[in-house]
C-alpha positions in Angstrom: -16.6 -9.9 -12.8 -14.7 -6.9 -14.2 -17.7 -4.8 -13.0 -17.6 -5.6 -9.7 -13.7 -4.6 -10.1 -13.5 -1.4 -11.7 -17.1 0.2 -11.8 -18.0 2.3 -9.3 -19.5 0.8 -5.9 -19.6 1.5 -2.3 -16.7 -0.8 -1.7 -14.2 1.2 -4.1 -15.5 4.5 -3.7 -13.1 5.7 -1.7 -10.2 4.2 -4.2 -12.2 6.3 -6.7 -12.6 9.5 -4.8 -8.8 9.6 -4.7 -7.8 8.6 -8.1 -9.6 11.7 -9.6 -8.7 14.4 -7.0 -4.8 13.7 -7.4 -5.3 13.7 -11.2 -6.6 16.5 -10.6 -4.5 18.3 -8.5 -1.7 16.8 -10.7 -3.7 18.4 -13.6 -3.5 21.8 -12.1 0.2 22.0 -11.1 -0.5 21.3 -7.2 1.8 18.5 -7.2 4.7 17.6 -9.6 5.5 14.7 -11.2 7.9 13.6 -8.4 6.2 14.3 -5.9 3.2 11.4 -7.2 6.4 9.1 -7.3 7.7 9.8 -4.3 4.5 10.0 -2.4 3.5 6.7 -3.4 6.8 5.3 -1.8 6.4 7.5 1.5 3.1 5.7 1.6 4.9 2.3 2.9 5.7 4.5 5.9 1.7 5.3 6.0 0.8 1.6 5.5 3.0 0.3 8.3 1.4 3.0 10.7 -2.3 1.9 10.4 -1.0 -2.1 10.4 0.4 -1.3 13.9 -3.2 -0.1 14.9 -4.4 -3.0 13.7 -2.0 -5.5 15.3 -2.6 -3.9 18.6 -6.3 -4.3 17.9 -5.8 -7.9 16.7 -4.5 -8.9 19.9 -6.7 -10.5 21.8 -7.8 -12.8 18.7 -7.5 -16.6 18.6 -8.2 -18.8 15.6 -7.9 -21.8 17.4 -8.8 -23.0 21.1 -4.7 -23.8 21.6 -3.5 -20.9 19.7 -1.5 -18.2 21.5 -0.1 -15.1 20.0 3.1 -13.5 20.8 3.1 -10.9 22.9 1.5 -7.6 21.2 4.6 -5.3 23.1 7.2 -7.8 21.4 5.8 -8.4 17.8 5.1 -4.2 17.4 8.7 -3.4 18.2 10.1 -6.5 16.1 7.5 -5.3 13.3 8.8 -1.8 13.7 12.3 -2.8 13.5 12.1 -5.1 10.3 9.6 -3.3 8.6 12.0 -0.1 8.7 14.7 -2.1 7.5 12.7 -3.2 4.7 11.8 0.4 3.7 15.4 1.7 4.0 16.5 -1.0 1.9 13.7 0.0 -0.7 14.5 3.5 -0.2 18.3 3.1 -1.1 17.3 1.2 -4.4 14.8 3.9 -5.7 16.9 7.0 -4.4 20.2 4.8 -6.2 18.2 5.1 -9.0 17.1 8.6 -9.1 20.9 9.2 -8.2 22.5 7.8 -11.2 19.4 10.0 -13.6 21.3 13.4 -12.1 17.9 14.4 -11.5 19.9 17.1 -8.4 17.5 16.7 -5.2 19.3 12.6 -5.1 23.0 12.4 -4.7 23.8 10.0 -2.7 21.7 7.4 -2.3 22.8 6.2 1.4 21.9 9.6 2.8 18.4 8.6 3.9 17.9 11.4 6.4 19.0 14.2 3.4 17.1 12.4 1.0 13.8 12.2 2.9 14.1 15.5 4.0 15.0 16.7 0.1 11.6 14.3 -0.8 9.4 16.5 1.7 10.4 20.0 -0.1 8.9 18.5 -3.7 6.2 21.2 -4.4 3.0 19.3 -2.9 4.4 16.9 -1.6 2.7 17.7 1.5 -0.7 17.3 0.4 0.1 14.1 -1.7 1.0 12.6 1.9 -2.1 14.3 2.9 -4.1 12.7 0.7 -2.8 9.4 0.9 -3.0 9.6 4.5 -6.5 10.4 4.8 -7.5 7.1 2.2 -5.7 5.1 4.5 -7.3 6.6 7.4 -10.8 5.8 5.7 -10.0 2.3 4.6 -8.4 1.8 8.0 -12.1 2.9 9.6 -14.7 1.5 7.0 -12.8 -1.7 5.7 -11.3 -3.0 9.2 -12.7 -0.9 12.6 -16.0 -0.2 12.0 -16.6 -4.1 10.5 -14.8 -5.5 13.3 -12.5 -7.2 11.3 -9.9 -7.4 14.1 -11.5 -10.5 15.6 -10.8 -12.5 11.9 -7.1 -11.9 12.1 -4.5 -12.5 14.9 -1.9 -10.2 15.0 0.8 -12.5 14.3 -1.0 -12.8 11.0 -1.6 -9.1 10.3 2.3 -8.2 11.3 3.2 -9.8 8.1 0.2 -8.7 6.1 1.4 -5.5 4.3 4.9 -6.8 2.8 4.0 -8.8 -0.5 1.2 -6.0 -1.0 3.9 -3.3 -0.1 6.1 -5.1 -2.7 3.7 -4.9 -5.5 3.2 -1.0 -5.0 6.7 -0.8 -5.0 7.5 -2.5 -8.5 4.7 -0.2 -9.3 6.6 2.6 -8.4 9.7 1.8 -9.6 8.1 0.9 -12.8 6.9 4.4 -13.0 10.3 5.4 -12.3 12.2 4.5 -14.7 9.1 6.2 -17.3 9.5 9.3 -15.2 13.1 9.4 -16.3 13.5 8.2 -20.2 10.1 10.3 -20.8 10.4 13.9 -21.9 7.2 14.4 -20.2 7.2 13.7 -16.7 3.4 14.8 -15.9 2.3 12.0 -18.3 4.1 9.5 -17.0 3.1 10.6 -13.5 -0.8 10.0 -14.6 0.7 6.5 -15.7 2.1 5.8 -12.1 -1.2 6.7 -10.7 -3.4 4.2 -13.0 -0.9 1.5 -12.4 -1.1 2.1 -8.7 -4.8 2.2 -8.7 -5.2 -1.1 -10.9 -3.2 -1.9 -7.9 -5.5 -0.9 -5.3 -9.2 -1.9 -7.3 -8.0 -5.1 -7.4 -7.8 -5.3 -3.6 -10.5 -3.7 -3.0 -12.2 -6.3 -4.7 -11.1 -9.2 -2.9 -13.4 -9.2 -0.2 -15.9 -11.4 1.9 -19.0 -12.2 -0.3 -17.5 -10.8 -3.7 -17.6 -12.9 -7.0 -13.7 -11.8 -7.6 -12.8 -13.4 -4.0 -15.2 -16.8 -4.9 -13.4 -16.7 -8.7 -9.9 -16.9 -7.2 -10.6 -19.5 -4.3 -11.6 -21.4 -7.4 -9.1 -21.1 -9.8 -6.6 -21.6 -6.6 -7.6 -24.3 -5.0 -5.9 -27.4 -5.8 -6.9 -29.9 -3.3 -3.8 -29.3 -0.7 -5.9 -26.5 1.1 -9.0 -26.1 1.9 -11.0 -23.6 0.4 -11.6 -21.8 3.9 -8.1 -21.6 4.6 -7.4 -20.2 1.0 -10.1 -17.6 1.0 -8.6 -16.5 4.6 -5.3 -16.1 3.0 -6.8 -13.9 -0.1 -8.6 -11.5 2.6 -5.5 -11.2 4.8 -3.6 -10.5 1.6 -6.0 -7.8 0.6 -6.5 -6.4 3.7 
């Protein structure tokens, strides 16, 4: 099963592609340390772009014969609206953090317009978001537009898709963090935060229709009280 995970296949190439170009670029001093961190928690922002694409997309979809979904021009602003306030409330923990190191760009953790701005002038930060945009632009394509996907979903369901995954990157990050700071090194423990996150993201990318890790956890999951349609339906919203 691990092969099907990590090893490289058409399904994970992309994952792969970007893990080695931002080692490298890491590697040869195109983006600092912080800048990996940071990226990584600017790519929430990224994240909830491409789900609003894909709620508008999902909006015409039905499960069931009865079933209605809210209206697409309410849920987007109300996704818009809590989503952000989950992010500024992320983003005052981690800059709170960074704050109380004395690292100098973070002073004051509740100055999210100063901090963000102080976030984008991190040398490569620019192409970090760059980067990360573009994967998400390709998994956005391959994995949901060009596979239709948009008619499994409904967008009630994909408006809430991207915060348990969002909170796992984020641990990730903070995590990585807290190396960043209590390591003399802060390159190394950059290349940390980017295997962690990746682990992350293989994982994912492996739950998918017709894969043995998807069958494996419906398995292991199931315990009678769902069905195992409804539970592999969960997994592949989750991962999605």
């Amino acid at each position: 099963m691990l092969k099907s995970v990590f090893i490289p296949n058409k399904a994970n190439s992309y994952a792969w592609v970007n893990l080695l170009f931002i080692i490298f670029l890491v590697a040869i001093d195109k983006i600092e340390a912080h800048a990996v961190l940071f990226g990584y928690f600017l790519e929430t922002i990224i994240i909830g772009v491409f789900n609003i694409f894909k709620m508008y997309l999902c909006r015409n979809t039905y499960i069931e014969d009865n079933e209605k979904n809210d209206s697409i021009w309410f849920l987007i602003p109300f996704f818009v609206v809590h989503y952000g306030g989950f992010v500024a409330i992320q983003s005052i923990f981690l800059f709170a953090i960074f704050s109380i190191s004395g690292n100098g760009f973070i002073k004051e953790p509740f100055n999210l317009i100063d901090n963000f701005n102080a976030l984008l002038q991190l040398e490569g930060m620019l192409l970090m978001l760059l980067v990360l945009t573009v994967s998400q632009l390709l998994k956005f394509y391959f994995d949901f537009l060009k596979i239709e996907k948009f008619h499994q979903f409904t967008a009630n369901e994909v408006m809430f898709k991207p915060y348990l995954r969002i909170f796992i990157q984020q641990f990730v990050v903070i995590i990585g963090s807290f190396f960043m700071m209590l390591s003399g090194a802060p390159i190394f423990a950059a290349i940390l935060l980017i295997l962690l996150r990746f682990v992350v993201d293989f994982l994912l990318v492996a739950i998918r229709e017709n894969s043995h890790v998807l069958d494996y956890l419906v398995n292991k999951l199931h315990d009678g009280k769902v069905d195992k349609s409804t539970l592999r339906r969960q997994l592949l919203l989750f991962s999605e």
